[in-house]
N, C-alpha and C positions, 0 to 999 in steps of 0.2 A: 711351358714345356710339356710336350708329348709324353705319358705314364704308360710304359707297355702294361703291367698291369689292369690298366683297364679295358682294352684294346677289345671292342666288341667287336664279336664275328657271328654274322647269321649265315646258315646255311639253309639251301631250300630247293629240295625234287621240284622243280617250277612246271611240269607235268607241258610244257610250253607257255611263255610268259608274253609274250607279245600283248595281249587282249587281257594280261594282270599285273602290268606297270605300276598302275594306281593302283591297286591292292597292294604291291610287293614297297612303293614309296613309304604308304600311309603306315605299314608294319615296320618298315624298316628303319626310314628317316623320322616320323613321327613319333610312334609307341616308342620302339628300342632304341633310338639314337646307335646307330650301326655303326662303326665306321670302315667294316668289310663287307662286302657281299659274295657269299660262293655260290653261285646259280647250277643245278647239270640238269637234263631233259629241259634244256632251252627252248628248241625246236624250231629258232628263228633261220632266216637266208638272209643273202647276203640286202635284200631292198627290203627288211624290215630292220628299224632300229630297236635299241637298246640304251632309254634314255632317263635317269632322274636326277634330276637338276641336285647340283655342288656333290655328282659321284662320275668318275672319272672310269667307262666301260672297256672290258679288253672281252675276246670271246674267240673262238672256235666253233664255227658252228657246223662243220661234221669229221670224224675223223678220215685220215687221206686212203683208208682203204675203202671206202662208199658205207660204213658201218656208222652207226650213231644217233645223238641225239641233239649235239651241244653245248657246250659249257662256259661261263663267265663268271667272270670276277669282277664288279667293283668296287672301288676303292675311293675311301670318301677323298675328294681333289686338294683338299689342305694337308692331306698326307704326303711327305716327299716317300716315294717308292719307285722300284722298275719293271717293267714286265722282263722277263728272264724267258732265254730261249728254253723252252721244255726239254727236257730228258728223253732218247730217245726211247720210246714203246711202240711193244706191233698194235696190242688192244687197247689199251688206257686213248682216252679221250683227255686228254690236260689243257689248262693254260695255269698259270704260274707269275708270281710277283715276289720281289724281293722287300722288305721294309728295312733301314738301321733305327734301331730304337736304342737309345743306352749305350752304343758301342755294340752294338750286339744284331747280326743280320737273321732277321726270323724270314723266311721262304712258305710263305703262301700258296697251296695247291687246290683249284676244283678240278674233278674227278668223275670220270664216268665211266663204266662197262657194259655195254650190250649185255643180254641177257642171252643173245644169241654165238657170243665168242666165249671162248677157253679164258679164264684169270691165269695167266700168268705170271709169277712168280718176281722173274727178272722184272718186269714193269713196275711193280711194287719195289722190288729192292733198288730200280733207278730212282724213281721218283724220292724215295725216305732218304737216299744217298747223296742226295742234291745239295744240300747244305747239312748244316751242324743244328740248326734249330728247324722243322720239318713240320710243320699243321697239313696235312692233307684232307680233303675233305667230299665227301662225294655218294656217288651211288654205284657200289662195287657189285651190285643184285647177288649178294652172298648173304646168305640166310645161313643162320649160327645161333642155339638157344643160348650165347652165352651173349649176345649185344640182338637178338630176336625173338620173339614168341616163336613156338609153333616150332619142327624140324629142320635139319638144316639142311643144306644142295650142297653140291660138289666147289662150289665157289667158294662157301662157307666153310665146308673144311678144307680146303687148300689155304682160302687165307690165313682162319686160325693159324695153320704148320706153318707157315711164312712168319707169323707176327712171334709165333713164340720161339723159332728156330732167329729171329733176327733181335730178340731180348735177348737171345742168350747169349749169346755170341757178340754183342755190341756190349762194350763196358761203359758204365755209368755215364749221364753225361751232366754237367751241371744244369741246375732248374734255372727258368729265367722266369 
């Protein structure tokens, strides 16, 4: 039986991963025994694949207003899991998977934002809204000294205001 507890997840800015398959295999399936992948700066199209063997790939590779970069998920293949229709957003870049572990459905998100659009607010509160247990994972290009060195941009602090206006306001939820 499957332990959500141990439930590894690598996340990875793949800066474009096509030509670093076998780099992103050897770190993921070999070193770390993974059994998630959040990919965002894909950078793939639709005639390059997205392959490593006993991982099951889903991906978006640009968002439908001509902005982006691409983002993917996979999921090691002996996982039972679903790909889940995204939430809608103007900017977020998503794709999304559902797992039941325990009795208990955990919702899987990789995440992207142009550096060139507005963070919005609502895209963040659809996505965290999507289920009751919520992993997002991604590159929000929000620069914040409280999770980055160095000053923060205007991304940074909106989403700070979002995270701790939607702690406060959300009552406790049980740990899984």
């Amino acid at each position: 039986m499957f332990n959500h507890h141990e439930l590894r997840i690598l996340y990875w800015n793949a800066d474009g991963i096509h030509r670093k398959q076998q780099e992103l295999a050897d770190l993921a399936v070999s070193t770390l025994k993974v059994d998630i992948i959040a990919l965002c700066e894909t950078r793939l199209t639709n005639r390059l694949k997205l392959n490593i063997p006993g991982y099951i790939s889903y991906r978006q590779d640009k968002h439908r207003n001509g902005f982006g970069q691409g983002v993917a998920l996979m999921i090691r293949s002996d996982l039972v899991h679903n790909l889940i229709q995204t939430p809608n957003t103007e900017n977020l870049e998503t794709i999304g998977i559902s797992l039941n572990i325990s009795n208990e459905t955990i919702t899987i998100f990789s995440i992207y934002l142009s550096p060139n659009l507005p963070l919005i607010t609502k895209d963040i509160d659809n996505i965290m809204s999507s289920g009751t247990k919520v992993i997002a994972m991604g590159d929000l290009n929000s620069k914040h000294p409280l999770w980055s060195p160095g000053p923060s941009n205007n991304h940074g602090r909106k989403l700070l205001t979002c995270l701790v206006t939607n702690i406060l306001s959300t009552p406790p939820r049980s740990q899984f």
